[in-house]
RODO-2510 file (C-alpha; in nm, 4 decimals, decimal comma):
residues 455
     n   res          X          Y          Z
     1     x     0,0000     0,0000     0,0000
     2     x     0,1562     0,4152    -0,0796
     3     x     0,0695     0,5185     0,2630
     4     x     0,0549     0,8574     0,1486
     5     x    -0,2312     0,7923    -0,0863
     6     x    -0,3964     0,5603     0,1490
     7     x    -0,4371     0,8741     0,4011
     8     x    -0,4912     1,0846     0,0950
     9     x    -0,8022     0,9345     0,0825
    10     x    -0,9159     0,9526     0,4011
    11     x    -0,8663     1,3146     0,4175
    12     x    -1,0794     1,3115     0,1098
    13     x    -1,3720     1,1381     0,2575
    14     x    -1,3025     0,8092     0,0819
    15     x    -1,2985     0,4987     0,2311
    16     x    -1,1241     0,1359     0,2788
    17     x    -1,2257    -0,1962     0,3057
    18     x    -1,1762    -0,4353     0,6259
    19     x    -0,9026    -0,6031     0,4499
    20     x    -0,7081    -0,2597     0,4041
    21     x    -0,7574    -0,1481     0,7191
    22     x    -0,6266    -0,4717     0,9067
    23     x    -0,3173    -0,4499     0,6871
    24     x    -0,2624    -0,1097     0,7633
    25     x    -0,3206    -0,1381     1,1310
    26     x    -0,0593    -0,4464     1,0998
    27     x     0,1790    -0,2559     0,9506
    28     x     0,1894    -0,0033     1,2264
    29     x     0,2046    -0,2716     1,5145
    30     x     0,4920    -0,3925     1,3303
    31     x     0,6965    -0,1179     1,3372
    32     x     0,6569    -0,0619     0,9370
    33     x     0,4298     0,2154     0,9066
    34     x     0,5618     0,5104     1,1044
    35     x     0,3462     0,7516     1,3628
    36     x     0,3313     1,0015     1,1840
    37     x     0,1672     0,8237     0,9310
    38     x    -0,1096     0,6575     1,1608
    39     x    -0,1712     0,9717     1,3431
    40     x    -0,2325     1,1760     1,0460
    41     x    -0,4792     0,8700     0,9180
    42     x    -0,6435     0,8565     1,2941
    43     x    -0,6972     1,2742     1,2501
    44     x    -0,8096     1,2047     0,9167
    45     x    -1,0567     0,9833     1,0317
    46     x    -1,1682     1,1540     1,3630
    47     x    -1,2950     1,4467     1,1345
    48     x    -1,4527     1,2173     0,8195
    49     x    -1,5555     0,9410     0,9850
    50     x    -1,4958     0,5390     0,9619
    51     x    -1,7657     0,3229     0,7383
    52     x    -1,8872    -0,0063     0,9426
    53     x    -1,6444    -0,2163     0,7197
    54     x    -1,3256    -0,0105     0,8579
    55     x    -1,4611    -0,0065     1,1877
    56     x    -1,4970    -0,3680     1,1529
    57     x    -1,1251    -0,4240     1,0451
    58     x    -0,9467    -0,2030     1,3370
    59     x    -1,1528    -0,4704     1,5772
    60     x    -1,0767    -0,7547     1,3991
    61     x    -0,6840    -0,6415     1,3304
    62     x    -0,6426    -0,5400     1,7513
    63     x    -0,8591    -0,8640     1,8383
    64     x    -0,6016    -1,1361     1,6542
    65     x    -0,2786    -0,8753     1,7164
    66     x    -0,2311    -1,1032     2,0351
    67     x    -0,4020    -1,4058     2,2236
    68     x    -0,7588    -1,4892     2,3215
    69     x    -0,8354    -1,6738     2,6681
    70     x    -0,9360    -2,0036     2,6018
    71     x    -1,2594    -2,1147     2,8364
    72     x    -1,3733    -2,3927     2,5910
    73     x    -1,3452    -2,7006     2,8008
    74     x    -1,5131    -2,5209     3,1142
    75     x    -1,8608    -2,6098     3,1487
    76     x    -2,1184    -2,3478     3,1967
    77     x    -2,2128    -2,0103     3,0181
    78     x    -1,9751    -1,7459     2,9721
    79     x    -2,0311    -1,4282     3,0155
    80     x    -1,9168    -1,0680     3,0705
    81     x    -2,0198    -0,7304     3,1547
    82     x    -1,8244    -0,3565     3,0498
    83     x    -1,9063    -0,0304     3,1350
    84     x    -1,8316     0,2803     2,9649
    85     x    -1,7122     0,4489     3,2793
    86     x    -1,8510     0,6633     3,5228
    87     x    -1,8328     0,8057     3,8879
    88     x    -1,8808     0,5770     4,1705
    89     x    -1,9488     0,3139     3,9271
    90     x    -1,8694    -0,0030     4,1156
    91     x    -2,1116    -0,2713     3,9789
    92     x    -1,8622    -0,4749     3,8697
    93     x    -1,7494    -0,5646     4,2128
    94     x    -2,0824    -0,6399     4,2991
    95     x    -2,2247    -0,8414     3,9244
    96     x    -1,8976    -1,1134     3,9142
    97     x    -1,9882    -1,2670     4,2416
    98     x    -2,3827    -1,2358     4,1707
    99     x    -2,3345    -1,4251     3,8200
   100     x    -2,0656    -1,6698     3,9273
   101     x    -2,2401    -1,7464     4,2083
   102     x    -2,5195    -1,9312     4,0219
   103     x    -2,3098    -2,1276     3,7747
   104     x    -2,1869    -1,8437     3,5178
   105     x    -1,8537    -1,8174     3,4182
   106     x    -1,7564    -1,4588     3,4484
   107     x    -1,3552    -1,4038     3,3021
   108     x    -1,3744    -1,0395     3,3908
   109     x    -1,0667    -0,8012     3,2572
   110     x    -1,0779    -0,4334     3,3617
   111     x    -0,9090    -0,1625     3,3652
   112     x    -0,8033     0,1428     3,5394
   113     x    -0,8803     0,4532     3,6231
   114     x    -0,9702     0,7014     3,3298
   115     x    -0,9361     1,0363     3,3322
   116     x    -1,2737     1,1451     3,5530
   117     x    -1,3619     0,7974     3,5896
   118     x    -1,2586     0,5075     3,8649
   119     x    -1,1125     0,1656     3,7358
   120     x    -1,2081    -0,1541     3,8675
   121     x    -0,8684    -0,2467     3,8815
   122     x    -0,7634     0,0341     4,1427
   123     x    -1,0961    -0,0438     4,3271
   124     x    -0,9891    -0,4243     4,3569
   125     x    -0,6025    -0,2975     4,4264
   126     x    -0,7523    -0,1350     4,7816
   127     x    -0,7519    -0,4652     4,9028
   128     x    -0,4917    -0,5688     5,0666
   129     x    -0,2854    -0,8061     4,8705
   130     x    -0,5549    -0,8056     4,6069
   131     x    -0,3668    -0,9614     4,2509
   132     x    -0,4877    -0,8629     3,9190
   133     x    -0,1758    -0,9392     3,7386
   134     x    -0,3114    -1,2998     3,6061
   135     x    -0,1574    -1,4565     3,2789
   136     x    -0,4324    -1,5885     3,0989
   137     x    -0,3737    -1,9579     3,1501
   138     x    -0,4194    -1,8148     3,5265
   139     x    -0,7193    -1,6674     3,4926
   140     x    -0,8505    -1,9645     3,2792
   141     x    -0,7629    -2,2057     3,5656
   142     x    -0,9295    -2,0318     3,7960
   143     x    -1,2566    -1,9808     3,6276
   144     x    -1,2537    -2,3420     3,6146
   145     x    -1,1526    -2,3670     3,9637
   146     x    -1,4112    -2,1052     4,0846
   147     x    -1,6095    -1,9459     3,8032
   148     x    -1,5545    -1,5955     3,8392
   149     x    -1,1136    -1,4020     3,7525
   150     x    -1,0836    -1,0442     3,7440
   151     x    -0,7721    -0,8923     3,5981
   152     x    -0,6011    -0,6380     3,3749
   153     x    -0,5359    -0,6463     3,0331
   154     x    -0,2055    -0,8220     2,9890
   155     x     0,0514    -0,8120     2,6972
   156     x    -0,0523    -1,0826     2,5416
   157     x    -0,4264    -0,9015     2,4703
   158     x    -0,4807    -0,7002     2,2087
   159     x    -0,1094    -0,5617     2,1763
   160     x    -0,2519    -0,3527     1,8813
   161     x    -0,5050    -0,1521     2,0979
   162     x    -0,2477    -0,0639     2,3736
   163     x     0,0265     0,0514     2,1104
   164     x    -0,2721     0,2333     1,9402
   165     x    -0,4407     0,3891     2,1691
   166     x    -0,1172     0,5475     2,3482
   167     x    -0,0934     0,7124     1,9939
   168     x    -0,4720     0,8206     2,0093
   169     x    -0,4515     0,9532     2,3719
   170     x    -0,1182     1,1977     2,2473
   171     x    -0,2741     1,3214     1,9346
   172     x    -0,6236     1,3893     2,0330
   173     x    -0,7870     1,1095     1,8616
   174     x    -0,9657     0,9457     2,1230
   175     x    -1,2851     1,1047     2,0269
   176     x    -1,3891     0,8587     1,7598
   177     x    -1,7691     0,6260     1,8390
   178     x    -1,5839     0,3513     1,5517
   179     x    -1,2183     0,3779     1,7543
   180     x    -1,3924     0,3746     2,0839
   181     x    -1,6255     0,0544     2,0263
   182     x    -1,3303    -0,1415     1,7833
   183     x    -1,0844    -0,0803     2,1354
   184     x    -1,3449    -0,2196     2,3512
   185     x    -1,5223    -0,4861     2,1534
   186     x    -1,1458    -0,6234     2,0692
   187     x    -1,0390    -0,6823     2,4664
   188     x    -1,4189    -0,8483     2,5431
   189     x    -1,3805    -1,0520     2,2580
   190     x    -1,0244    -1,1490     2,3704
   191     x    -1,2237    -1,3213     2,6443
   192     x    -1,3755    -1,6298     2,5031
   193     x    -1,6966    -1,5065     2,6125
   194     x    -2,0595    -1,6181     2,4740
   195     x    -2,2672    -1,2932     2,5703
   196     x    -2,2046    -0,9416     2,6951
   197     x    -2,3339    -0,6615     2,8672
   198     x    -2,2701    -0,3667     2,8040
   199     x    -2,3574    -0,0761     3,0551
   200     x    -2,3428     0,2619     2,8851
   201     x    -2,3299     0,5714     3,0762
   202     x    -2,5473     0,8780     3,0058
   203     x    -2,5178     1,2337     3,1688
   204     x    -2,2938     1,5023     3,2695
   205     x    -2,0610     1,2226     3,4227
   206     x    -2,0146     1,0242     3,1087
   207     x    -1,7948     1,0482     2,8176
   208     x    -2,1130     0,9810     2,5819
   209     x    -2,3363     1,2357     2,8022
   210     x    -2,6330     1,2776     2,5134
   211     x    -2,9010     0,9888     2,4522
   212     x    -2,7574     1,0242     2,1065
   213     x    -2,4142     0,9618     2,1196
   214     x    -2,4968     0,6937     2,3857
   215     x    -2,6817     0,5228     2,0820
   216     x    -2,5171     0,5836     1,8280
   217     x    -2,1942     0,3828     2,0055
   218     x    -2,4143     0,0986     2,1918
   219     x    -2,5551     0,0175     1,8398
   220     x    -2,1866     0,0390     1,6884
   221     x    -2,0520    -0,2031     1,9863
   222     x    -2,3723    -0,4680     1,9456
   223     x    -2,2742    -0,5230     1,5827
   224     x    -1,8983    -0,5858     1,6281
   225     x    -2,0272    -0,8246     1,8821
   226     x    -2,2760    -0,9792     1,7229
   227     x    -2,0404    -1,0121     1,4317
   228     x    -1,8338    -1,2162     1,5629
   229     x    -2,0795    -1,4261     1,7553
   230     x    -2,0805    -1,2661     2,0909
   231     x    -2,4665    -1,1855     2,1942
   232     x    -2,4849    -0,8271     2,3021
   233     x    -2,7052    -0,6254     2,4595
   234     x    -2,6751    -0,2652     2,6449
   235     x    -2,8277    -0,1096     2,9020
   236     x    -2,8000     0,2688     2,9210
   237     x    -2,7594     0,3679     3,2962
   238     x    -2,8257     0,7527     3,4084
   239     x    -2,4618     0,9238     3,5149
   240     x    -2,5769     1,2582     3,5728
   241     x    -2,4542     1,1816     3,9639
   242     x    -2,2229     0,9664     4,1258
   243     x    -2,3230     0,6274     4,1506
   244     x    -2,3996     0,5292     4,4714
   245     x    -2,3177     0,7637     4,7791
   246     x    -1,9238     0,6614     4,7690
   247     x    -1,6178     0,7583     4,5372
   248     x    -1,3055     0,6526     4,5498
   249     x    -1,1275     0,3120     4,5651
   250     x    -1,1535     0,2001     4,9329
   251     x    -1,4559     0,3499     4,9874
   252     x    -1,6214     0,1797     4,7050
   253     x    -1,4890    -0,1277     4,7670
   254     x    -1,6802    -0,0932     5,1226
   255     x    -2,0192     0,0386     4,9270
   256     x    -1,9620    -0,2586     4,7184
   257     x    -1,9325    -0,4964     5,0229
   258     x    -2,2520    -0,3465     5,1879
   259     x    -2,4221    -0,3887     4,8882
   260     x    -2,3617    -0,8107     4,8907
   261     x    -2,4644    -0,7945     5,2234
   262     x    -2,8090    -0,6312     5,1498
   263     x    -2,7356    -0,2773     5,2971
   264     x    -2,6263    -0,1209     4,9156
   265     x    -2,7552     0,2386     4,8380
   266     x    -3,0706     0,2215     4,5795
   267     x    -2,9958     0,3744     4,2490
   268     x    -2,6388     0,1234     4,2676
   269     x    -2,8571    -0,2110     4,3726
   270     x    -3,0976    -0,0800     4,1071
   271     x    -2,8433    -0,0615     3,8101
   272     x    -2,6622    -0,4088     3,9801
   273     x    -3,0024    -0,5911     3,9486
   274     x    -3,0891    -0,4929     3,6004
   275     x    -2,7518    -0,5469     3,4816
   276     x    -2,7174    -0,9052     3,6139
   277     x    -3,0591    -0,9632     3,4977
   278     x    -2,9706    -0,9225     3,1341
   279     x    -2,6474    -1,1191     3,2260
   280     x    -2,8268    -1,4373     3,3466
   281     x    -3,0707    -1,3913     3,0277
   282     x    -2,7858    -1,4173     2,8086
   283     x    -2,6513    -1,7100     3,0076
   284     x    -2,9857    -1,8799     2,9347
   285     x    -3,0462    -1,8929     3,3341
   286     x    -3,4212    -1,6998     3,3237
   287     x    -3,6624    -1,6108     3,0555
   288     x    -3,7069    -1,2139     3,1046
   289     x    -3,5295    -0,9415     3,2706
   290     x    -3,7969    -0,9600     3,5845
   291     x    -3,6730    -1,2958     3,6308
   292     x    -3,3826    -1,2167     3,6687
   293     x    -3,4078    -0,9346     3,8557
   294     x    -3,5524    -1,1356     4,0892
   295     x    -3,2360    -1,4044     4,0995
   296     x    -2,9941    -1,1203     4,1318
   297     x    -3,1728    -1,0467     4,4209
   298     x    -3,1803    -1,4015     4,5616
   299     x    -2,8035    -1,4516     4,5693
   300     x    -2,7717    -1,1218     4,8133
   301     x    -3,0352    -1,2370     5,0354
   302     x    -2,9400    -1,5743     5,0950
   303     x    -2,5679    -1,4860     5,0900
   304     x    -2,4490    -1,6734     4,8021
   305     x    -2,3447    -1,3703     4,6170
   306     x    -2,1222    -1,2375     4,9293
   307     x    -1,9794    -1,6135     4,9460
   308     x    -1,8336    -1,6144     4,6335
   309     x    -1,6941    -1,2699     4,6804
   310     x    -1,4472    -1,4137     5,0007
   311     x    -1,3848    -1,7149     4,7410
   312     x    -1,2663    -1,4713     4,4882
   313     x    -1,0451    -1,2656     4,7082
   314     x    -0,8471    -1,4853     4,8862
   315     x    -0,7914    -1,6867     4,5488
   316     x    -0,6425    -1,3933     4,4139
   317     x    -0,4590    -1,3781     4,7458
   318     x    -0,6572    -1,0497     4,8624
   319     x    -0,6953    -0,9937     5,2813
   320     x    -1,0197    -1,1504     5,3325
   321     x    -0,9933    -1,1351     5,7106
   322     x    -0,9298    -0,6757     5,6503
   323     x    -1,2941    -0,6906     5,4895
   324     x    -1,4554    -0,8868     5,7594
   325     x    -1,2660    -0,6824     6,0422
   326     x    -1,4286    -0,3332     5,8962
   327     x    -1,7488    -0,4991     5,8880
   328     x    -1,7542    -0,5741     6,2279
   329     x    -1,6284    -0,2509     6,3117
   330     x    -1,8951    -0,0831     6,0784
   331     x    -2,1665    -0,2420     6,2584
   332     x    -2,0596    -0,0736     6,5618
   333     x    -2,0101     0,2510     6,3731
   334     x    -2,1016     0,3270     6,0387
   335     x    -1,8806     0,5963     6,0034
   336     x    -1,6065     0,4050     5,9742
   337     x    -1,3819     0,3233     5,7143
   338     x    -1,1334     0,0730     5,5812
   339     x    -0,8620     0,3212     5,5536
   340     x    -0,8490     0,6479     5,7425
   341     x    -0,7469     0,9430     5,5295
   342     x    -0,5198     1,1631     5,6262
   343     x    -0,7511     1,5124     5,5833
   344     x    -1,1256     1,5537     5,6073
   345     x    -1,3111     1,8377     5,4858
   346     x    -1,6809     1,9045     5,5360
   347     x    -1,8671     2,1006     5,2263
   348     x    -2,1751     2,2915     5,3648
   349     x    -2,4799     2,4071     5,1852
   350     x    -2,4701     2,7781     5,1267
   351     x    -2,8469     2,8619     5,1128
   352     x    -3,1262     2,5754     5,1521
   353     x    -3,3496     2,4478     4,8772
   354     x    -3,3266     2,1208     4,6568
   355     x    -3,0994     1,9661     4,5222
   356     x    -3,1282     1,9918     4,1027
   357     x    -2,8068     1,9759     3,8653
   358     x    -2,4762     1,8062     3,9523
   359     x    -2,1458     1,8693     3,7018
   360     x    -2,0379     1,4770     3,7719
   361     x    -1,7552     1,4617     3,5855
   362     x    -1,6297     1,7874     3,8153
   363     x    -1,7164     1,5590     4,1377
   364     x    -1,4489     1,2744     3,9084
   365     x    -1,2114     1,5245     3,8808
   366     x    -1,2340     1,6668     4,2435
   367     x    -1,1823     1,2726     4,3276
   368     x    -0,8691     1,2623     4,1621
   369     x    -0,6943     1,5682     4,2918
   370     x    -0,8211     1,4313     4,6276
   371     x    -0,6007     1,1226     4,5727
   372     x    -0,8657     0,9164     4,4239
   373     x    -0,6925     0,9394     4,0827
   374     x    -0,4403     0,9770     3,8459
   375     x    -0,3086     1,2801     3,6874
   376     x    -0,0095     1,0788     3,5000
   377     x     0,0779     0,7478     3,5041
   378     x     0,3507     0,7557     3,7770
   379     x     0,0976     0,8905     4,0204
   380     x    -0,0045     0,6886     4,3168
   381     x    -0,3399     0,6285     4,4285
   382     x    -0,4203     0,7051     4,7814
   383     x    -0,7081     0,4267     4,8776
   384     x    -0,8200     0,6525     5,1630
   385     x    -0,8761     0,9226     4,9459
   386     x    -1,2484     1,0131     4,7756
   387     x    -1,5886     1,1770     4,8660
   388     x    -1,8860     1,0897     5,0787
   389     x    -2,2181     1,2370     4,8811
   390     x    -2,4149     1,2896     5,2091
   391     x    -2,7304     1,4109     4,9568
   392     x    -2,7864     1,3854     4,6307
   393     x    -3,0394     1,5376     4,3501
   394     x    -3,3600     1,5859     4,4557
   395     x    -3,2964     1,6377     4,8066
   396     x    -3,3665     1,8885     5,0104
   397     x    -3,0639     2,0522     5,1933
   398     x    -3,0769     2,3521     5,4875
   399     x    -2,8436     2,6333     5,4859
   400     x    -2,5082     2,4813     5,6729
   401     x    -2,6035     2,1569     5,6048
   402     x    -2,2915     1,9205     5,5296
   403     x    -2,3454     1,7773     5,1729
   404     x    -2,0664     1,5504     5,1223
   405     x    -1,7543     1,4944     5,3413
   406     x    -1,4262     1,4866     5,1336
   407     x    -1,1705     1,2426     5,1939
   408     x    -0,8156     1,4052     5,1067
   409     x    -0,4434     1,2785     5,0954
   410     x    -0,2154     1,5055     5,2883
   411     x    -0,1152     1,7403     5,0389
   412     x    -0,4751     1,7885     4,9030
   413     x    -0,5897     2,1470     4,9125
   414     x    -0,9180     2,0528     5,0667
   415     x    -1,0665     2,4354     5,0636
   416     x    -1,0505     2,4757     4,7446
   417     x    -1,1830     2,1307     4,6319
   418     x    -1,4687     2,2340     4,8866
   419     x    -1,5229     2,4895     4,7143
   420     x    -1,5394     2,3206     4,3435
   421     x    -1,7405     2,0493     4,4702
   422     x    -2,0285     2,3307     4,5763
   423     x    -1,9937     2,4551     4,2921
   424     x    -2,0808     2,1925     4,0968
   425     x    -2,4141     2,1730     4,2535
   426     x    -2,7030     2,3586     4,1509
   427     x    -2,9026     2,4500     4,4494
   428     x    -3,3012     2,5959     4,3911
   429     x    -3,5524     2,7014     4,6621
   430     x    -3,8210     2,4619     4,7833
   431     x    -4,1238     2,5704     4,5320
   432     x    -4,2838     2,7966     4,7452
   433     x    -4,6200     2,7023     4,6574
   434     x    -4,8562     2,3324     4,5804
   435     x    -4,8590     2,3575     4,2715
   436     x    -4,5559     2,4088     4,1628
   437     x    -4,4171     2,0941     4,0506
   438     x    -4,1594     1,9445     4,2801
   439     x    -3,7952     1,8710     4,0877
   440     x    -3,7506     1,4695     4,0343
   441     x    -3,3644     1,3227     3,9714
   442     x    -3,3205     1,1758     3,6423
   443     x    -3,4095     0,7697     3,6161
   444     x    -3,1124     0,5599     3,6884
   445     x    -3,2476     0,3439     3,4066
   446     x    -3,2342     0,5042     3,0893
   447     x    -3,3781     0,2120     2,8189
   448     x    -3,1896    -0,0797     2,6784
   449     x    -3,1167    -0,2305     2,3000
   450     x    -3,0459    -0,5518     2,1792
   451     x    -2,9386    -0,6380     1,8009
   452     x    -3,3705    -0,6559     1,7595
   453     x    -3,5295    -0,4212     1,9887
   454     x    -3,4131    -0,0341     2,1083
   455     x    -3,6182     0,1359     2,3330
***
């Protein structure tokens, strides 16, 4: 191929079949086609667009650039669940143990942290001892062995999407729906999985935050599933709020526990629930979604779900006995904490009234400088660090009321992230008379869409 005219005609609006594209994508994995080159193509195509056929190649080239886990002679559905990444979203902690505790074999690989957004791996990584770093014959072994790995990305997966997407996050070319759901659908179907889930995020939080570009990538990500014989269905979940009450990776990984043990905040057990349900349906386990709803539900109240969560951390060598300790200790007093952050820092309500906007990818940024995150690579995560939401939208607040309680590392500058996190709060007066319609929070359920039905 004459690179130059292949990104010629790019530029020009033109485009090129699967074929090309999994050449060219081959050539720059091997060292043959230069940055440059690929960058100006990515930039090219960021501002023209990819045609279904090209979006299908990069999938298909980053997919069989490396190895694929091998869960073929392991009995029992297989099945996984992704999320497009939010604040306080912790569901995965919660869904593995649900599913695998009724027969489904869930080979879970995450990843970390995201600019605004948590990472299940960091979450996980707050447990002491915690591993992640399985080789996939590891994680193979012990889904036979207990049903249920979760672990990151190694170098054997996808080696294509890691070398690309470094390129993509320097050169402003992440924002692509085709380069988004090619990256994704090619890890997931590194798996060996059956059926997936796929939770996409709507709202100020979100990095889709319209109903329309929330679509417009669900129904991208259901065909390169479906085509190549992974069922696939999404469920678009509200993220105009944190998730939960909790944020940050110790705290969520005690939301998370409370939540298996049948004291988990509403809107999270509500997205858990629905999620799983459409897991177990793809797993062939119920009929409809209430059904399994209704399982989901089960395995919490009858403790199975919570069971195979001890299972699955102390096989991946994680302190079982540090999560039982702090629920002892939480029983006494529920505000404590698994790890005790070096700074709090109340933020009070400056006028009362009702809760009714929240900037939540400000509240995922706040979480980061508070130690939550990453601002490079090299930075360390404090597991201490994050943010109580004491209220959330809809509810009423008085003046001086405390509306979250920040949880800082020692050099956070906790007034002035006190001050951003008010900020990002819209506060209104109480409607001062009957009939003046009362404010209502978004639905934490947004609709759903399989390759037949969208609604």
């Amino acid at each position: 191929m004459n690179p130059y005219q292949f990104i010629r005609k790019k530029r020009d609006g033109g485009s090129h079949s699967k074929q090309q594209i999994i050449d060219w994508v081959q050539a720059f994995t091997s060292g043959e086609l230069p940055d440059y080159q690929m960058s100006a193509f990515l930039m090219a195509g960021v501002l023209k667009g990819f045609t279904p056929e090209e979006t299908q190649g990069f999938m298909e080239a980053m997919l069989f650039s490396g190895e694929r886990m091998d869960l073929s002679d392991i009995q029992g559905p297989k099945i996984d669940k992704h999320s497009t990444g939010g604040v306080g979203d912790k569901t995965s902690l919660l869904l593995a143990p649900i599913l695998a505790s009724q027969g489904v074999i869930v080979p879970m690989i995450s990843g970390r942290g995201l600019g605004h957004t948590g990472g299940t791996l960091d979450k996980l990584a707050s447990i002491q001892g915690f591993r992640t770093d399985l080789s996939l014959e590891q994680a193979s072994h012990q889904c036979l062995q207990i049903g249920v790995a979760m672990m990151g990305q190694t170098e054997d997966i996808a080696p294509a999407d890691k070398k690309l997407y470094a390129l993509r996050d320097a050169t402003a070319t992440v924002e692509s729906i085709p380069l988004i759901a090619s990256s994704i659908m090619s890890k997931k179907c590194a798996e060996g999985i059956e059926g997936l889930v796929l939770d996409v995020k709507v709202g100020t939080g979100a990095f889709m935050e319209t109903e329309q570009e929330a679509r417009e990538l669900a129904s991208t990500m259901i065909q390169l599933g479906e085509s190549f014989g992974v069922k696939t269905q999404v469920v678009f979940t509200d993220m105009n709020q944190p998730l939960g009450r909790l944020v940050g990776n110790g705290l969520e990984v005690e939301e998370s526990i409370l939540g298996l043990l049948g004291n988990g905040p509403e809107d999270l057990m509500e997205v858990t629930h629905r999620l799983a349900a459409s897991m177990f349906q793809l797993a062939g386990k119920v009929e409809s979604i209430d059904e399994g709803v209704t399982l989901s539900k089960e395995t919490i109240t009858n403790g199975e779900a919570w069971a195979k969560f001890l299972t699955l951390v102390e096989t991946q060598q994680g302190d079982a006995d540090q999560l039982k300790d702090w629920i002892q200790e939480w029983q006494k007093d529920s505000t404590v904490h698994l790890y005790t952050p070096s700074q709090f820092s109340s933020v009070l309500a400056p006028q009362a009234g009702v809760l009714t906007h929240c900037d939540c990818k400000e509240l995922g940024f706040i979480a980061t400088e508070l130690g939550a995150g990453r601002a490079t690579m090299e930075d360390t995560i404090d597991p201490a660090a994050g943010i109580e939401c004491l209220k959330k939208l809809g509810e009423s607040v008085e003046e001086g009321e405390p509306i979250a309680l920040l949880h800082g590392h020692k050099d956070a500058p906790m007034e002035v992230l006190s001050q951003r996190y008010s900020a990002a709060w819209t506060l209104q007066k109480e409607p001062s008379e009957a009939t003046e319609q009362r404010f209502s929070p978004p639905p934490v359920i947004h609709g759903f869409m399989t390759k037949e039905v969208a609604k």
